[in-house]
N, C-alpha and C positions, 0 to 999 in steps of 0.2 A: 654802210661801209662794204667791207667785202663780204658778200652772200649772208645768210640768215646763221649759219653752219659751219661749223669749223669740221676741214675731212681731217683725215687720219695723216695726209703726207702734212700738214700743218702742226700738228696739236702738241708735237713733242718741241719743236722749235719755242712755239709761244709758251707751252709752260717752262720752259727756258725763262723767255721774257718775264715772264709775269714772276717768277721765282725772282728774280735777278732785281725785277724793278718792283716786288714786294706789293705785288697786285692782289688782289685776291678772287679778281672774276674771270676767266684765260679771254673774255671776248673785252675787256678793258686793255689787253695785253696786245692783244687782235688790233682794235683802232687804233691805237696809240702808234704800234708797228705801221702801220698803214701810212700812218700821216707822217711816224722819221722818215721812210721810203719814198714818202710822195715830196717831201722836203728836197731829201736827195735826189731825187729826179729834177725836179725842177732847175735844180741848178749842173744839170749835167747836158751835156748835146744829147740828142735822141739817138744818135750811134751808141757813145758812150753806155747811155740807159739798157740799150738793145745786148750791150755785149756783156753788161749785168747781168739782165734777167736772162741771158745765155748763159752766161756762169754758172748757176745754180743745176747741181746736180737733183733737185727735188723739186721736182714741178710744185708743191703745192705751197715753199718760200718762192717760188717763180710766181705763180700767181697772187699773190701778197705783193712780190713786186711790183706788179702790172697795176695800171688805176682801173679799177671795175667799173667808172663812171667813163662813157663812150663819149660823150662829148668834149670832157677833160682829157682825156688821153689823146682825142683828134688833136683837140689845140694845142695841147703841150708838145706834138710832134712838128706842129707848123711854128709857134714862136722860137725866139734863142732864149738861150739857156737865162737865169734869172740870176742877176747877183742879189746875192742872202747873208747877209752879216750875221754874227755870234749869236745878237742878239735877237733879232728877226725869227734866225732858226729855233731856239730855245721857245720862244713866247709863241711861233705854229703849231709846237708841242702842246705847251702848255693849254693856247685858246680851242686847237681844232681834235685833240687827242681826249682821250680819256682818263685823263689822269687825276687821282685823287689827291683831296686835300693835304695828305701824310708824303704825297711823291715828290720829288721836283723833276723837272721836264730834263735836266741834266742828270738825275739818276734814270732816267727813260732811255736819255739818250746810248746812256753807258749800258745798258741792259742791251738794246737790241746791238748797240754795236757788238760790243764783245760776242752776244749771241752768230749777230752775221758774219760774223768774220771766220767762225768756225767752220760757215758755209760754204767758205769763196775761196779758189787759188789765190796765191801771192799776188801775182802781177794785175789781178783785178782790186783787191783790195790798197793795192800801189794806186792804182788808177782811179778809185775813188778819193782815197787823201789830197788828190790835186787838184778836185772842185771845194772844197771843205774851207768855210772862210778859219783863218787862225786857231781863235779860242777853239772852235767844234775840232780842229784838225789836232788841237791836241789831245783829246779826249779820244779820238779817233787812234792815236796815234800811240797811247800808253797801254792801251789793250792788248 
């Protein structure tokens, strides 16, 4: 996932996550973040992405945004955006995240959202809601 290490502009966000979604490792909190992010990308245009990870006034949820894998990030910048249904999005949490037996991939979801949202001006967090298939967008959306 992302580096060996969590630095310090990171640590206070994910123990956010990890509180929120009742983790108990912050590098389970780490992946998990990784892979709602790389979720959300996928289904955004690369502009869009780019004006995210511009958002973030803390480089080190900017880098959590970013995919650390160079060859994934190439491609995701040359195909279109992915359509991702409810269910789709939930069950990448659940198969590619790290999430424990005790979590559900929709308490994940609510954890970083709510977490990220504390990060991002209005009109980005506006701008994310409108890649968001239904179910996720309403999750998104009561935070």
């Amino acid at each position: 996932m992302t580096g060996k290490t969590i630095n310090d502009a990171q640590k206070d966000f994910l123990e956010q996550v990890m509180q929120k979604a009742n983790f108990s490792d912050i590098y389970d909190a780490r992946d998990t973040t990784v892979v709602v992010f790389r979720t959300l990308r996928d289904m955004m245009t690369t502009e869009a992405s780019d004006r995210v990870e511009a958002a973030f006034t803390n480089p080190g949820i900017a880098k959590l945004w970013r995919d650390d894998n160079l060859i994934v990030r190439l491609l995701s910048r040359l195909r279109p955006p992915l359509t991702i249904d409810s269910e789709i999005f939930m069950r990448r949490i659940t198969q590619e995240g790290s999430v424990p037996k005790d979590v559900t991939a929709q308490g994940v979801a609510i954890a970083v959202f709510s977490t990220v949202k504390s990060e991002l001006p209005t009109e980005t967090i506006k701008e994310i809601s409108g890649y968001l298939p239904e179910g996720v967008k309403v999750l998104w959306e009561q935070l």
